[in-house]
C-alpha positions in Angstrom: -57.8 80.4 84.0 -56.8 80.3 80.1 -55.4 77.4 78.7 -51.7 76.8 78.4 -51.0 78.3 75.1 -48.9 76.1 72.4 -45.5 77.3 72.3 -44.0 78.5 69.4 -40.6 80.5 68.6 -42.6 83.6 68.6 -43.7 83.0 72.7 -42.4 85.1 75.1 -40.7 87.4 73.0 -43.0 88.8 70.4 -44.1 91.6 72.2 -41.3 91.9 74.5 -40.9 95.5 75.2 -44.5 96.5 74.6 -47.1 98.1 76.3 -50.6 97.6 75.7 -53.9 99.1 76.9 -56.7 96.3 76.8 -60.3 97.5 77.3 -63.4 94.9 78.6 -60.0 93.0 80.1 -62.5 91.0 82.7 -64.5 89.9 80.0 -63.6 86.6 78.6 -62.0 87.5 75.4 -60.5 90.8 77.2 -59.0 88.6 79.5 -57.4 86.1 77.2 -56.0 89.1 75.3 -54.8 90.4 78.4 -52.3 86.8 78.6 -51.6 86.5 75.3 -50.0 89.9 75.3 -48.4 89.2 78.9 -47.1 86.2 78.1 -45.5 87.0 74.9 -43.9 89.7 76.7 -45.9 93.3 76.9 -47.0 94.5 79.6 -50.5 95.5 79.6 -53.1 97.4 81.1 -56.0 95.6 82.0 -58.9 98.6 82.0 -62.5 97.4 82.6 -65.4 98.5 84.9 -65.4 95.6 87.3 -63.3 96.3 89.7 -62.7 93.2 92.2 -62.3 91.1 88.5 -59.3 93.4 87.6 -57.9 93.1 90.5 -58.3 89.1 90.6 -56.8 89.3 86.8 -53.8 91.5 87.9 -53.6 89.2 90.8 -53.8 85.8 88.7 -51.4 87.3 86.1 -48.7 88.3 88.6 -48.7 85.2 90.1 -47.8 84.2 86.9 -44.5 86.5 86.2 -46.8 88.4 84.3 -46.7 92.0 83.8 -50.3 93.1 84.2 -51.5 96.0 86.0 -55.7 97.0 86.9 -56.8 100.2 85.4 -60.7 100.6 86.7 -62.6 103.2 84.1 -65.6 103.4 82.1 -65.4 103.9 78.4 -68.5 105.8 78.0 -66.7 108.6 79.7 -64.0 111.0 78.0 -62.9 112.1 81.0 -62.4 108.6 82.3 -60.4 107.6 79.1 -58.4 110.4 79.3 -57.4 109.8 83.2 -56.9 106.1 82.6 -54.5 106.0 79.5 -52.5 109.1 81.2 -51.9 107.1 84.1 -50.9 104.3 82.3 -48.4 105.8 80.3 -47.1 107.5 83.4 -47.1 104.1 85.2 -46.0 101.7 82.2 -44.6 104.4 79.5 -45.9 105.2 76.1 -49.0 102.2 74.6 -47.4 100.8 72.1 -50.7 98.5 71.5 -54.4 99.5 72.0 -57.2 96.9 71.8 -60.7 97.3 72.5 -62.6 94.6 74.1 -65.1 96.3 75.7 -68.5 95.4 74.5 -72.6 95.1 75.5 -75.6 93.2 74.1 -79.1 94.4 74.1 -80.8 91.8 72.6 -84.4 92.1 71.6 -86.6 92.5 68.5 -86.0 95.9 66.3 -89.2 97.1 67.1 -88.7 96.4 70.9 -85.9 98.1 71.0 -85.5 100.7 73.7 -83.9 104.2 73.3 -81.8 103.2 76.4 -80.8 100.0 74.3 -80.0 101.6 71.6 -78.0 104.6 72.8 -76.3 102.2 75.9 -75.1 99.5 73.0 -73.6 102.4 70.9 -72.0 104.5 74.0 -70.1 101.6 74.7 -69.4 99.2 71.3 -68.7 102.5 69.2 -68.3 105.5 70.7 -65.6 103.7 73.7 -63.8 102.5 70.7 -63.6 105.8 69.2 -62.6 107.5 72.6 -59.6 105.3 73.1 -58.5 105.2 69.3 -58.3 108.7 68.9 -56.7 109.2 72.8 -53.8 106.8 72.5 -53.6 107.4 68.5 -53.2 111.4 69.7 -50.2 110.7 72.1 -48.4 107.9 69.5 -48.6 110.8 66.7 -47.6 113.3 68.8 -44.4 111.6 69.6 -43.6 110.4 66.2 -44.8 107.0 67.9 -45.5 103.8 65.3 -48.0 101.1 66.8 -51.1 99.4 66.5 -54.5 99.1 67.1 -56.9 96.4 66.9 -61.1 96.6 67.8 -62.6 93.4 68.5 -65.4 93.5 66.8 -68.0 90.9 65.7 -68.9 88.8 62.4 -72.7 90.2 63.1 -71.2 93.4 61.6 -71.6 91.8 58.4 -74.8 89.0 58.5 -77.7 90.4 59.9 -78.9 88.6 63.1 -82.6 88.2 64.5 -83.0 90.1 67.7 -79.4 91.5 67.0 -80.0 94.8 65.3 -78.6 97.0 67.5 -75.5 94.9 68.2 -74.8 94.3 64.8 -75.3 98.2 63.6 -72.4 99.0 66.8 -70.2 96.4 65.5 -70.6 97.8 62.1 -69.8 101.1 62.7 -67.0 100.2 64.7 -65.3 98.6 62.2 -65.8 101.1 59.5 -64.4 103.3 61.8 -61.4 101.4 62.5 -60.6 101.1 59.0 -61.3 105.0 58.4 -59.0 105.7 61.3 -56.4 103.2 59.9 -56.2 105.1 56.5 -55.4 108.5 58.3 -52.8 106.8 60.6 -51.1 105.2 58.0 -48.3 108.1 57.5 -47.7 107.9 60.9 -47.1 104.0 60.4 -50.0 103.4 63.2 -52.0 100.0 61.7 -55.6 99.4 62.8 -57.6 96.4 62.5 -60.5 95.0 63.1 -60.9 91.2 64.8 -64.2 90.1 64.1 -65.4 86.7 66.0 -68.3 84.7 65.5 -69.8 82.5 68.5 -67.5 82.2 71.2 -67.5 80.1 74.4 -68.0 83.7 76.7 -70.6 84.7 79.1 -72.5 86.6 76.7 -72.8 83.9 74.3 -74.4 81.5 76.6 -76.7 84.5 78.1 -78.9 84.3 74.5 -79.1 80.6 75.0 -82.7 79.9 76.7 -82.6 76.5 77.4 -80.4 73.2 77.0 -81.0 73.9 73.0 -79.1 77.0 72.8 -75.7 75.2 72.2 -77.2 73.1 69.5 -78.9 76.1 67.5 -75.7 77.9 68.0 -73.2 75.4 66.6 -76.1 73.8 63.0 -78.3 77.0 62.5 -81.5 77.9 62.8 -83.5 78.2 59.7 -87.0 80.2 61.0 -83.6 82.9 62.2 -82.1 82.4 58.8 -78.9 82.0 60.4 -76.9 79.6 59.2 -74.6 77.6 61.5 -70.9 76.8 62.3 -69.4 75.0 59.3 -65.9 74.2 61.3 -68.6 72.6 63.9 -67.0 74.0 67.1 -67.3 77.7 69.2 -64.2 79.6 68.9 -62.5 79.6 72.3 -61.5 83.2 73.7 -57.8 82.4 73.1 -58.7 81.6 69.5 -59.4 85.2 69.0 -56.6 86.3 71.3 -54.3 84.4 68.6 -55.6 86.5 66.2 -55.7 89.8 68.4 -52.1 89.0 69.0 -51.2 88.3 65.3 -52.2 91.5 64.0 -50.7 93.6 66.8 -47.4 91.8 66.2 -44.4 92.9 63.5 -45.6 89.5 61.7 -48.5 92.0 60.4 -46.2 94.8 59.5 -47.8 95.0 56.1 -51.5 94.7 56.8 -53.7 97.2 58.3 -57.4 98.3 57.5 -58.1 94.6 57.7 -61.5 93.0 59.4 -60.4 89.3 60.2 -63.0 86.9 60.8 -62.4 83.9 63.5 -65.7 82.3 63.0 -65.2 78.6 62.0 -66.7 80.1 58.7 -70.2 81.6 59.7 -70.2 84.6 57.7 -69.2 82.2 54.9 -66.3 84.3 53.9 -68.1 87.4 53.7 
């Protein structure tokens, strides 16, 4: 269950009226998305390919007053994103906001590396984020239709990491096209950002750590990696990057788009 979120005047209005698609929405950042967005109002669209967690989520969140409703569908299919964001819009009415959560890590050394790894990783961390961009950003043009969009991304698309390569190289691409796509939807006053986190309290983060050291190399570094650690000293939390998913989705962004935000307690150091 996520945290009780610090109130502010902005809760439970600042996306009242919405309605936003959120892919990976069982994952944990997907799912803290999924309440931050609920909770300040939207409601959302929780699409993922687990099943019995979406329906636990939509379950959870309705319990809660919240508007959430389970969308099932694979991102690696066009077809799939196609059915699943019609629906929606039929269901809830036109997506106002589109985030992709959904993401995979393969990770092993470069020259390990599967072709499986390689293309799986990119089906689903670049080419799912260009299948729903350009499918909701189709419909919101086509009606004259201003919104946003924001891919959660990672700081890897920027430092290189060991055993990382194809991760990072998804990431990358993902982000660049995010900020491509957000210079041709500009005119149509569609904003697309990029939210890029660094080490964050989720399942997949603990599934690279091998033994009771794992937090510990995480948080200071590990030189023989060259990776440098977490200067703020902490993991984010998944509603720390919901806070910033949220942010640039709202009007409080109006003015910023083509924008990769980094919420890594300063890992990338700046970059």
């Amino acid at each position: 269950m996520p945290r009780a979120r610090p109130g502010t005047e902005h809760a439970g209005t600042e996306h009242a009226g919405k309605v936003a698609l959120v892919t990976g929405a069982a994952g944990g950042i997907g799912r803290a998305v999924v309440y931050a967005l609920a909770e300040a109002g939207a409601s959302v669209a929780a699409v993922d390919l687990d099943a019995v967690a979406l329906e636990e989520l939509e379950r959870t969140a309705r319990e809660k007053g919240l508007s959430v409703v389970s969308c099932s569908a694979d991102v690696t299919s066009a077809a799939q994103v196609e059915s699943v964001i019609s629906a929606v819009e039929e269901q809830l009415g036109p997506i106002d906001q589109l985030v992709s959560t959904a993401g995979i890590l393969r990770a092993a050394p470069v020259l390990s590396l599967t072709e499986e790894d390689w293309e799986q990783t990119f089906a689903v961390n670049t080419a799912g984020v260009f299948r729903v961009s350009t499918a909701v950003a189709r419909r919101m043009t086509q009606r004259g239709h201003r919104g946003s969009i924001v891919t959660v991304a990672s700081n890897a698309a920027v430092v290189p990491r060991v055993h990382m390569a194809a991760y990072s190289a998804s990431k990358a691409a993902a982000v660049a096209f995010t900020k491509n796509l957000g210079l041709e939807l500009a005119q149509h006053g569609i904003r697309c950002n990029a939210v890029c986190p660094g080490s964050t309290d989720t399942p997949m983060l603990r599934s690279l750590w091998e033994d009771e050291s794992g937090p510990a190399h995480s948080l200071d570094g590990v030189l023989s990696e060259y990776r440098v650690g977490i200067p703020l000293g902490k993991f984010a939390t998944p509603d720390d990057i919901a806070d910033a998913v949220a942010f640039l989705l709202s009007d409080r962004a109006a003015h910023i788009t083509m924008h990769d935000l980094h919420v890594d307690g300063g890992a990338a150091l700046g970059r």
